[in-house]
N, C-alpha and C positions, 0 to 999 in steps of 0.2 A: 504493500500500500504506500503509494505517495505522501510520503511527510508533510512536503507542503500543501497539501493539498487538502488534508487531516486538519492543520494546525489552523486556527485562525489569528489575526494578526490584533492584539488590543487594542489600538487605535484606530481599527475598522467596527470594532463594536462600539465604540464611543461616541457618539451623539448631543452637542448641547445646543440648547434654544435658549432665547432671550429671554431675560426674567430678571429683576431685581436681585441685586447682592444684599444682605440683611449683615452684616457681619460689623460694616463701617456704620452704620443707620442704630446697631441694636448699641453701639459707645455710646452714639450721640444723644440717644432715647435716654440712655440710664444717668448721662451728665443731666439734663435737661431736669428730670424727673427730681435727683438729687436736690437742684437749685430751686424748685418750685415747691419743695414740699418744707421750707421756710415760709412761706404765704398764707399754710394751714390753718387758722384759727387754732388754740390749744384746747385741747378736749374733742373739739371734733373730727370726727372720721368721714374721707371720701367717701361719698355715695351716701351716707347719712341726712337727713333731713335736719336742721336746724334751727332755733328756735328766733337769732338773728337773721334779718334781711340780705342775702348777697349783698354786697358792694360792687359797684357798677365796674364789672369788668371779670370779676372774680367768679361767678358762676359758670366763664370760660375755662376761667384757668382749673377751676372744680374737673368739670366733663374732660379736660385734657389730661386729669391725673386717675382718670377711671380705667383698670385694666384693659389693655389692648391685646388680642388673642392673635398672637400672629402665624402663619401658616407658611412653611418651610416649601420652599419654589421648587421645584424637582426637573432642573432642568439638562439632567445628563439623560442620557436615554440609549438602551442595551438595542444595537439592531435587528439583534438575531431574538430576542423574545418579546422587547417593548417593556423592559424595567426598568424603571425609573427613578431618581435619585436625586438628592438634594446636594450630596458632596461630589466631587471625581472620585474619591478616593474611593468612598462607598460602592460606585461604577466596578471599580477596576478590581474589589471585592468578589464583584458580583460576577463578573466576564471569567474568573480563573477556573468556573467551571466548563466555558467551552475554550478556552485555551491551554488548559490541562495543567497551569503552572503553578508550581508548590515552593513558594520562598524560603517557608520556614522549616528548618533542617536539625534531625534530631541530633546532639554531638555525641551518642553514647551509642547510637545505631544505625543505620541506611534511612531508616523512616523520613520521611516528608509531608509535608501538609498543606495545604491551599488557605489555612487559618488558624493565627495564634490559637486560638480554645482550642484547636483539635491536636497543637502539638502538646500545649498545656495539659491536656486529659493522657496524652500518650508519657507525655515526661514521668506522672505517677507512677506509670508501671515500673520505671527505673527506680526510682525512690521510695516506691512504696506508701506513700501519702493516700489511702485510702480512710477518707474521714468519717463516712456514710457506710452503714452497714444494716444488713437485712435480717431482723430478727427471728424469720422464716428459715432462711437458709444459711445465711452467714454471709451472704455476697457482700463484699464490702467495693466502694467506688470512691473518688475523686467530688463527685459532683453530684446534688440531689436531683437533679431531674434524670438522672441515670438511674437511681434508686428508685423514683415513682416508676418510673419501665419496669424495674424489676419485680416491685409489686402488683402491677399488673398482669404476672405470670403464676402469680398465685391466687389471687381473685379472677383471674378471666375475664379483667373488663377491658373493651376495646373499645375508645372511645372514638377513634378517626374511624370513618365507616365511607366507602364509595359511594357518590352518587348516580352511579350508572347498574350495580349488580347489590349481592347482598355482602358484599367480603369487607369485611371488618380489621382492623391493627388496632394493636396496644402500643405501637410506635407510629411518627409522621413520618419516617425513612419508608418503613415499609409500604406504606400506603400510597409516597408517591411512586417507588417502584412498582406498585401494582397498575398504576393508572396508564401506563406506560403502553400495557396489554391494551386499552379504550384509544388511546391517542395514538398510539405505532409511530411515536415520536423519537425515533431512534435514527439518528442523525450517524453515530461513529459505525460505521461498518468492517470486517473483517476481509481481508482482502484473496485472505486462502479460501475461505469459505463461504462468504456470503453473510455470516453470522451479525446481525445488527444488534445498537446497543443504546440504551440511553443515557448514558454516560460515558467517559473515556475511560475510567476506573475498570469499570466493569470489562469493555474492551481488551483493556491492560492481560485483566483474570484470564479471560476467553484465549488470550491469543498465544499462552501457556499450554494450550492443548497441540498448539503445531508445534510451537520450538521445543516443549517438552522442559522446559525452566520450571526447578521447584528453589522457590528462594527463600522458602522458611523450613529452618533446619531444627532438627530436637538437641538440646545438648545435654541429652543422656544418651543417647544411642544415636545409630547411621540415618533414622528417618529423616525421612524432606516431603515438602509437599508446596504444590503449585498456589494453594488458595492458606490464608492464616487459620480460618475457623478450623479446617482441618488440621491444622500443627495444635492447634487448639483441644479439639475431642483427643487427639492423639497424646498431647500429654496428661490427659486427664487416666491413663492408661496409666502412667507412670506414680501420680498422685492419688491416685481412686477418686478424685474431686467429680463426680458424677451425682448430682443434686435433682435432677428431674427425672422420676422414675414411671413407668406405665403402671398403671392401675390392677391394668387387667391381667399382662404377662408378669410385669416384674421388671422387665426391661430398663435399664440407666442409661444415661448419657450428659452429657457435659452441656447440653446447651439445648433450650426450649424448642427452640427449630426443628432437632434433630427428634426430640419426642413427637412434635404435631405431625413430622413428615411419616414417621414410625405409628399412629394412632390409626394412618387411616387404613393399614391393614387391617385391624379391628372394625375399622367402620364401614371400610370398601371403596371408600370416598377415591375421586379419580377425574377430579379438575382440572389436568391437562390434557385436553381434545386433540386431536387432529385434526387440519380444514380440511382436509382433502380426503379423508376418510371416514368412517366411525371408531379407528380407535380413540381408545382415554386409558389414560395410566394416574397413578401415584404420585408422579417425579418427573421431574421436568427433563431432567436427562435421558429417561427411559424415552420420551417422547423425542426431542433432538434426533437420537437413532434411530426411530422408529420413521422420522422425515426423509433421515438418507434414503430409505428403500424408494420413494418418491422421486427424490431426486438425482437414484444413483452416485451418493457424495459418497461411495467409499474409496478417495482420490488418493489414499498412502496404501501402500504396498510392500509386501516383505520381501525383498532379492532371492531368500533363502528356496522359501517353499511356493509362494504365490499368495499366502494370505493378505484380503486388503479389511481395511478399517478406516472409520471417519475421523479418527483424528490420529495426530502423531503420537500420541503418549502409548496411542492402545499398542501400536508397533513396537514402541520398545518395552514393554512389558511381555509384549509379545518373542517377542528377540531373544530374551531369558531362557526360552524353549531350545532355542539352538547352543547360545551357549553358557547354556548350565550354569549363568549368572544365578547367586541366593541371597540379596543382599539382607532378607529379614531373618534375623539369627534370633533364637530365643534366648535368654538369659541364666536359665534353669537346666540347660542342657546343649548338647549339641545337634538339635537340629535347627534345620536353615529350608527358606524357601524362596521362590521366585516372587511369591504376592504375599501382599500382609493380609490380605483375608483367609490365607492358608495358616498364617503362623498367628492369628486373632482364635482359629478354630483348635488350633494344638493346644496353644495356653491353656484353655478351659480344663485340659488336662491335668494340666499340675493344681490349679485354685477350685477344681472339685466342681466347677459351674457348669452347666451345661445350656446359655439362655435361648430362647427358643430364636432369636433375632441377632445378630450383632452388627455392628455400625461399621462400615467398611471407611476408613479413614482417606484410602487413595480418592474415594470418588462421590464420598459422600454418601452413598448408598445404605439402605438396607438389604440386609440378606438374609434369607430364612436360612434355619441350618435342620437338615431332615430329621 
């Protein structure tokens, strides 16, 4: 995919109209203000009724000391959405989500952020400044509207809700990625595959299934993984820290997501459609492949044997077949496998469990185990 062509340039999204500066006017207002409010009568208050007659002149100067509500000119304007804005700075805020640009730089790890607060929330992890904590679970955070999230996973209240279907969030991230499905406002496109996105982030994620880049690593063992959540469920292996359990199986996991996607076995539930056919699945990925038959996307290929597949990763996972690559070792013993849903199934072994589902870390998945 053409970079430049991806990229947009900030001063192409920038836009100002004319409109009064308030900045030199709000000095002059507050000098003004200061000097006239010696002219007061003592005892009485602006806007009050008095029991003395005005003095001839002074009922001007009364009305001119009566607050004035003033309304902030918005005269930058985003040309790719029509958002508008009263500062530049504010603008150029706003645009780094379609120019992808991340100033602020974590100095203790690769991280980047497109806004002070989100490097501030990430710095906690380093320092451990978790002030809020959940008397539910223990979750402890940085910041209380992280904690209201979190208590909404224990109540079940979802209070963003679509105007267009019945789907409901306990978060506003979620819900404007959902909306995304209504709008097909998906502007960054994948250029191996077709694969559109509504943000470049997300893109970023997607486009780890071609080059095969896992850039979050465990630092207890050799695991890596392409997306964090899963570095995330994956060290929860190491920690036992799995806080959301199914009702019905028994089932745990590290993160609410990973339970709802896991419930709808239980329930049947199967919200990713096909347009072009009658199937519906569980999981959004299950669906993705199920497109390729559609479109014939199985465009990677194994030299070896002739196996093809729709994305890069699955090739070199595949690859392992031929040469007897194991890079998941168990800890307790010496054996070693090609995939961690082999050596997730072995473990059970030694910790005496046998769940009827377990979380596949490489791909997010669940898996029934027979």
């Amino acid at each position: 995919m053409d970079q430049k062509n991806s990229e947009i340039a900030k001063d192409d999204l920038l836009t100002t109209h004319p409109g009064n500066e308030t900045d030199s006017s709000d000095k002059s207002d507050t000098g003004k203000q200061q000097d006239e409010n010696r002219d007061i009568p003592y005892g009485e208050k602006i806007g009050e009724e008095s029991d003395h007659p005005p003095l001839q002149g002074q009922q001007t100067k009364q009305l001119d000391k009566l607050p004035v509500k003033r309304t902030r000119v918005k005269r930058f304007v985003c040309t790719e959405c029509g958002f508008r804005a009263a500062k530049k700075s504010e603008l150029l805020r706003h645009t780094r989500k379609y120019t992808g640009e991340e100033p602020y730089n974590c100095d203790q790890c690769d991280y980047s952020a497109a806004h002070k607060v989100s490097l501030d929330l990430h710095i906690t992890k380093h320092t451990g400044e978790n002030l809020f904590r959940c008397e539910d679970c223990g979750y402890r955070t940085a910041y209380m509207s992280n904690l209201t999230g979190d208590m909404r996973t224990h109540t079940d209240e979802k209070p963003y809700k679509c105007d267009q279907c019945d789907y409901s969030a306990a978060r506003k991230g979620n819900l404007d990625r959902h909306m995304t499905a209504h709008t097909e406002d998906k502007p960054y496109m994948c250029g191996e595959c077709g694969h559109t996105s509504a943000d470049r982030s997300a893109l970023t994620v997607h486009m780890r299934r071609h080059t095969g880049e896992e850039p979050y690593k465990c630092d207890m063992c050799g695991y890596s993984a392409a997306k964090k959540c899963h570095l995330e469920s994956h060290m929860a292996r190491h920690t036992g820290d799995k806080r959301f359990m199914c009702v019905d199986c028994g089932y745990r996991t590290a993160h609410m997501s990973n339970l709802s996607v896991h419930m709808r076995i239980h329930t049947g539930a199967k919200p990713y459609k096909c347009d072009q056919c009658d199937y519906s699945t569980a999981q959004k990925g299950n669906l993705d492949r199920h497109k390729a038959n559609h479109t014939g996307g199985k465009r990677f290929m194994c030299g070896v044997c002739g196996y093809r597949a729709t994305a890069r990763s699955y090739i070199t996972i595949h690859m392992r077949t031929h040469t007897d690559v194991k890079p998941y070792q168990c800890d307790q013993c010496d054996y070693s496998t090609a995939r961690k849903g082999n050596l997730d199934r072995h473990m059970a072994n030694h910790t005496g469990e046998n769940p009827t589902c377990v979380e596949s870390a490489d791909t997010g998945r669940l898996k029934n185990i027979p």
